[in-house]
Each structure stands twice: as C-alpha cells, then as structure tokens.
C-alpha positions in Angstrom: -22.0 171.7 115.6 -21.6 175.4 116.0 -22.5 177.7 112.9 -19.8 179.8 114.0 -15.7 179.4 114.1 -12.8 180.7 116.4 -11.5 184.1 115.2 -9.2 186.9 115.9 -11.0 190.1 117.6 -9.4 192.6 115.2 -11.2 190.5 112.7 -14.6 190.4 114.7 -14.4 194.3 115.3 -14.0 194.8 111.8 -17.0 193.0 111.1 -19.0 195.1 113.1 -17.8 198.3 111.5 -19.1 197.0 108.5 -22.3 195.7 109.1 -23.1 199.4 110.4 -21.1 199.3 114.3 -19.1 202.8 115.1 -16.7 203.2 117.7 -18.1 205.9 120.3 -15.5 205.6 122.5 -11.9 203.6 123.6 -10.4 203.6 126.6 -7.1 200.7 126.2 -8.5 197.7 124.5 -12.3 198.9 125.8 -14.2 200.2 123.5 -17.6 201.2 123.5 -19.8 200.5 119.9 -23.1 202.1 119.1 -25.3 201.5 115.8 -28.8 203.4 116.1 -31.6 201.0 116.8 -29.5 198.6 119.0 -28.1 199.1 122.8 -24.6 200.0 123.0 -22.2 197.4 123.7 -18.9 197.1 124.8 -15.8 195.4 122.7 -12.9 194.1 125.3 -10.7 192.5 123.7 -7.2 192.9 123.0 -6.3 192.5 118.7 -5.1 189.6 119.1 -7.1 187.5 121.5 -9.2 184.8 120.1 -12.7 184.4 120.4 -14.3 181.2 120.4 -17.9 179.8 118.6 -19.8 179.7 122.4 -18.9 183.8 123.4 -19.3 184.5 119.5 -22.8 183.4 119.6 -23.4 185.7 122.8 -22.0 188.2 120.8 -24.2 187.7 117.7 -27.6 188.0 119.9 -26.2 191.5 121.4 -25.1 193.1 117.6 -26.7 191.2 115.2 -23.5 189.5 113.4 -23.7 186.4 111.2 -21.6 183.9 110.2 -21.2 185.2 106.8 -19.9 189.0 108.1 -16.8 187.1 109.2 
C-alpha cells in the first residue's frame, strides 16, 4: 500500500510553500517553484484537480515532500 493519499493541489502547493518552495513565476494554472539547493520545478495543476498516491510519489522525489507535510 501507498504511503501517500489522493489530495487536492491547492492543498499540495501549500505544502510546498511551507516546507521552504516559493513561487517564481505563474502563467494560468503554471507555475514555476524554486527553493535553493533543488532544480526548479513546475506546478500544473488547476486548485481543484486531484492528485493521486502514484504522480504524488513522482512529485515527492522532484521537491522533497513527505507524507507528513500534507
């Protein structure tokens, strides 16, 4: 079983801005996150749109989220 659970992307992006992510740029839903130390990467999703456990995980190894920041 997965360590991580569906949620919402406003509640993902929130996440990273905690755990140290800033918002460089936006362009629509696009936006573009930077934290020193890591590679950019880019947030597409719409507020609302749900993420699942399997593209959360991908997500996790590119910005270094954990279960618990959720």
């Amino acid at each position: 079983m997965s360590r991580w659970r569906s949620v919402k992307a406003r509640r993902l992006l929130a996440a990273l801005l905690r755990i140290g992510w800033e918002v460089a740029w936006q362009s629509g839903s696009h936006r573009r996150l930077r934290r020193p130390g890591w590679p950019n990467y880019t947030f597409a999703f719409h507020d609302n749109d749900e993420v699942g456990p399997g593209l959360l995980a991908q997500i996790a190894k590119k910005t270094g989220i954990e279960p618990e920041d959720l």
